[in-house]
N, C-alpha and C positions, 0 to 999 in steps of 0.2 A: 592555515586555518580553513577550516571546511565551511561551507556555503550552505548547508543542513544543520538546521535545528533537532534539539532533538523534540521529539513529539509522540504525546497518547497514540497508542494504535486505534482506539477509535478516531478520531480527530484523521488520521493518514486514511483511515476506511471510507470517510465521509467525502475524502478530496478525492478520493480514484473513480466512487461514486458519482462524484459531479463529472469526472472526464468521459464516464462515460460507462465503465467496470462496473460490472453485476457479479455477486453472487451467485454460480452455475451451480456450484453445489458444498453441504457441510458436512465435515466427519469429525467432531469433537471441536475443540479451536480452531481445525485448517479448515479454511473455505479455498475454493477453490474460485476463482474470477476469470471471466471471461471478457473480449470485449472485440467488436467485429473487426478483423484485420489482423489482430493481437493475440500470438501464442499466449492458452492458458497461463495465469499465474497462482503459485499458493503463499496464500498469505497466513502466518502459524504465528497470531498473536492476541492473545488477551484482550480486551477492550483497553482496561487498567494498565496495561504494559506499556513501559517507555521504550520509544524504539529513538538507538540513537543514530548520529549524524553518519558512520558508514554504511549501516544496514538500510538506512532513506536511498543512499545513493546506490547501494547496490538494485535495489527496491525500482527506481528512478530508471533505472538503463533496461528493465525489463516492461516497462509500463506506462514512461511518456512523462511522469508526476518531476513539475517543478517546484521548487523553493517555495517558489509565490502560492502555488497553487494550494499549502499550508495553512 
């Protein structure tokens, strides 16, 4: 069983936000995040959209974001 919930992509937006992650720039839904030290990431999801427990974890190993941090 996996250690990721699943969770709104706003809700995951707001957690990467506190790490640290800013939106560098938007082209329709993909925003593109930055954060000092941190290859770009693109994040391509709805606010409304559920994002589930693998795509967190794939999400997770490019970005730092923990379980808790949900």
């Amino acid at each position: 069983m996996s250690v990721w919930p699943s969770a709104k992509a706003r809700h995951v937006l707001a957690a990467l936000a506190r790490l640290g992650w800013r939106v560098k720039r938007q082209t329709g839904s993909h925003k593109t995040l930055a954060r000092e030290g941190w290859s770009d990431v693109v994040f391509a999801f709805h606010d409304g959209d559920e994002i589930g427990p693998k795509m967190l974890a794939r999400l997770a190993k490019h970005t730092g974001l923990r379980p808790e941090d949900l």
